[in-house]
N, C-alpha and C positions, 0 to 999 in steps of 0.2 A: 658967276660964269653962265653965260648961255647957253640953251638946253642946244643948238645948233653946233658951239664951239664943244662940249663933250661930244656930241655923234662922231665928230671929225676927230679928239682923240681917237677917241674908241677905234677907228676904223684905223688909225697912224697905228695903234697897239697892236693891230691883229697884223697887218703888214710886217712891223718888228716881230712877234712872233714867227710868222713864217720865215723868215730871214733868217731870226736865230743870233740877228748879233745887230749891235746898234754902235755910233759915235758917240760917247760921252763928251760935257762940258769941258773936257781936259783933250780935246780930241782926241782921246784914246778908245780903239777897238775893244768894246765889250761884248764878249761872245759863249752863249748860254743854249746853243742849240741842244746841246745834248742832256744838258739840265732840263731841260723842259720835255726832249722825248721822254727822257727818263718819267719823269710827272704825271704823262698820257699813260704812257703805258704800265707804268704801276697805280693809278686810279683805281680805287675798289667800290664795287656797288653795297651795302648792306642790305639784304632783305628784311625787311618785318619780321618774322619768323627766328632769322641768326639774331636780330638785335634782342627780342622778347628771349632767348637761349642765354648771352653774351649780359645781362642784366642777373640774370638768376647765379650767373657762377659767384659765388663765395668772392670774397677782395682778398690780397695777404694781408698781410700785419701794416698798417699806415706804415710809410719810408720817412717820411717826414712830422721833425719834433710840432709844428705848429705853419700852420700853410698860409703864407703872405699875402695880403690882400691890398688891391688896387684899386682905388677908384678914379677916373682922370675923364676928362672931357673932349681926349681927341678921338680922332676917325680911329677907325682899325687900322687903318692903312700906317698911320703916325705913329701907332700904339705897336704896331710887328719891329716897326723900325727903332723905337727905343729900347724896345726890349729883345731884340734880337741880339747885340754884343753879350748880353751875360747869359743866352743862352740861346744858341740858331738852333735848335730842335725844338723853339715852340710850334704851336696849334693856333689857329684862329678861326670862330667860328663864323661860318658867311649864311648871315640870313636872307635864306635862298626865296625865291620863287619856288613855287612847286611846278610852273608849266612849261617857263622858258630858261633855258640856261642864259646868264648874266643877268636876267630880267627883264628890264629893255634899256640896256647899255648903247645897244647899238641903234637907239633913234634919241639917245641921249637924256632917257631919264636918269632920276636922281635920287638914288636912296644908299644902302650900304653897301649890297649887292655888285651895283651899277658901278661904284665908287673901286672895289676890287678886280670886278671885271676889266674897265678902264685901265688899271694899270699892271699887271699883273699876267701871266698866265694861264689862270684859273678856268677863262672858258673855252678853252679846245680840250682840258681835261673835261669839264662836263662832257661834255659832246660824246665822250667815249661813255656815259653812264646813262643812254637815252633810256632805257629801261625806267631809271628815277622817274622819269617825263610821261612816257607814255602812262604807267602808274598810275600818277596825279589825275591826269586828263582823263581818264577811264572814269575815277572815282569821284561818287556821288557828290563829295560834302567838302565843305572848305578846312574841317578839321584835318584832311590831306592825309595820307600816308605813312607811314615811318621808315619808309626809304632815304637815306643818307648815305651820302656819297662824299668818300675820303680823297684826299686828294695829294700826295707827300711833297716836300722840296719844291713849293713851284714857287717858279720865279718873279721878284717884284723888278718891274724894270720900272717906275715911273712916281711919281708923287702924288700928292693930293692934287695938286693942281695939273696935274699932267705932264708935268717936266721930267727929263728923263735922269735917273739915279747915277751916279761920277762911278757909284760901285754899287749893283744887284746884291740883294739879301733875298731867301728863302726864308720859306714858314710853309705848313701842313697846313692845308685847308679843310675843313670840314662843310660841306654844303647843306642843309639842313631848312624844313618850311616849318615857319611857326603856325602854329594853326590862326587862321586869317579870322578873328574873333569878330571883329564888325561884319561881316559878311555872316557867319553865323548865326551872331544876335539877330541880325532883321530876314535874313531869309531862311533858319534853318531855328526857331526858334525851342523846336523838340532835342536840339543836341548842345543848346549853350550850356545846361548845366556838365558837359563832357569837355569844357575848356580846360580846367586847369586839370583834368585828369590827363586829359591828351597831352599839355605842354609838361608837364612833369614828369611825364613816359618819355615824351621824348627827349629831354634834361638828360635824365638818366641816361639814354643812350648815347647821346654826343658824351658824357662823363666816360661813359664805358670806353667806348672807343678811343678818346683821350688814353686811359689806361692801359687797353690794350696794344698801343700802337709805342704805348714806352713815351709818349711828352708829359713835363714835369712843370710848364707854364705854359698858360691858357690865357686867350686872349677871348673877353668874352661881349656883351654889353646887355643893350634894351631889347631884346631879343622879340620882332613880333611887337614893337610898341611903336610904329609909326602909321601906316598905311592900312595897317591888320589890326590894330587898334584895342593891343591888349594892355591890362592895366600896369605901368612901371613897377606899382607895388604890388603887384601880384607875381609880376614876376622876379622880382628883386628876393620878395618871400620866397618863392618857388626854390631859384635857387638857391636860397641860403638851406633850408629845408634838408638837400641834397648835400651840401659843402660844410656843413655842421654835422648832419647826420652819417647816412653808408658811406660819404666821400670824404671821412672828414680826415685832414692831416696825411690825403692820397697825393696830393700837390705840391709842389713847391713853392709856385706863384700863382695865383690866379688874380689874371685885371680886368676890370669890367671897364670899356670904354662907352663912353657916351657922350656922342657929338650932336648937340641938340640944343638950339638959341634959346628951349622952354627948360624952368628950370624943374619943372615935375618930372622930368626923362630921369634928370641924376641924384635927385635928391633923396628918392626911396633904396637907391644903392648904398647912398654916402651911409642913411640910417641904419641900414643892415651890417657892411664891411667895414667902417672907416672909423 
């Protein structure tokens, strides 16, 4: 697809959005306004400060006898939709930008982000969590901040390719920045050894808030392994680490999607989960 023909979704998505309701393939009125105010206005910001709190409280007792794991090679966007039937209160986690909400969806780039934004919801809830943004931009270092910004019920009106859905599915968004590790490495070279400390703080928090917010399947993937150029099997490790250890048998399902032509993206996953 051309990075011209995404901009033009993008911008058809943000119109349905304001609209609030679309014609499905079946030329039936799909109408989701008030799903989506709902979305906006229940959007929560996390500070630094609640998250580093929200980590230290004690877990109950694991709910679950042994937690499912998933490894599969489609988008997020594919991966909410198959697993939505057996349970509409999952989470998916959207690896965010730290400076722009959608990232740049709207001039038609192309990553996970962009790919959510696109069809989805998701960025007129950021918008309500400018504080995330301003944050990031304030601060020094590409390691970024641990401001994470929830996001409940928002609505998927559209597919991978842009097409619009016969019937809307919801999913919990979690917006989260991986720490941008090539940037790092060559301009910040006094804080790379502070990479996997930062990504596995903040692991741990999107885990938390997964917990506290009551979802029991988690939509996960290469988190921070594309553009930010951190290592798949570091972080594959990372979070097995987390999902073996404090979080272990806290879940129901956890699936790591990984939509990526190289087969280094999914293959440190397969070795860890599968």
């Amino acid at each position: 697809m051309k990075r011209s023909t995404r901009a033009v979704i993008a911008k058809e998505t943000l119109a349905i959005l304001k609209k609030g309701s679309y014609q499905n393939n079946l030329d039936q009125s799909v109408h989701f306004a008030k799903i989506q105010q709902k979305a906006e206005q229940q959007t929560f910001l996390y500070e630094p400060q609640a998250l580093l709190d929200l980590i230290q409280e004690p877990l109950a007792d694991a709910p679950h006898k042994k937690t499912e794991f998933v490894v599969n090679a489609l988008s997020t966007l594919d991966s909410v939709r198959e697993q939505h039937p057996s349970d509409p209160n999952l989470v998916c986690l959207n690896f965010a930008s730290a400076k722009n909400p959608g990232g740049g969806f709207l001039n038609g780039s192309q990553a996970q982000e962009e790919s959510l934004a696109r069809a989805t919801g998701l960025y007129p809830c950021q918008l309500k969590a400018a504080d995330y943004y301003t944050a990031n931009r304030k601060f020094s270092s590409c390691l970024y901040t641990d401001h994470i910004i929830y996001s409940p019920n928002v609505p998927i009106i559209k597919d991978e390719q842009g097409k619009l859905l016969d019937e809307l599915v919801c999913s919990a968004m979690i917006t989260a920045p991986a720490v941008n590790a090539g940037a790092v490495q060559q301009n910040e070279p006094q804080n790379a050894k502070k990479i996997n400390k930062f990504m596995q703080r903040r692991m741990e928090m999107v885990l938390a808030i997964c917990k506290q917010q009551k979802h029991e399947t988690l939509v996960l993937g290469a988190w921070g392994c594309g553009v930010f150029r951190n290592d798949p099997a570091v972080i594959a490790r990372l979070f097995k680490t987390l999902l073996f250890g404090k979080y272990e048998n806290q879940f129901k399902r956890v699936v790591f999607s990984i939509y990526a032509k190289e087969e280094r993206f999914i293959k440190p996953f397969h070795a860890e989960f599968s």
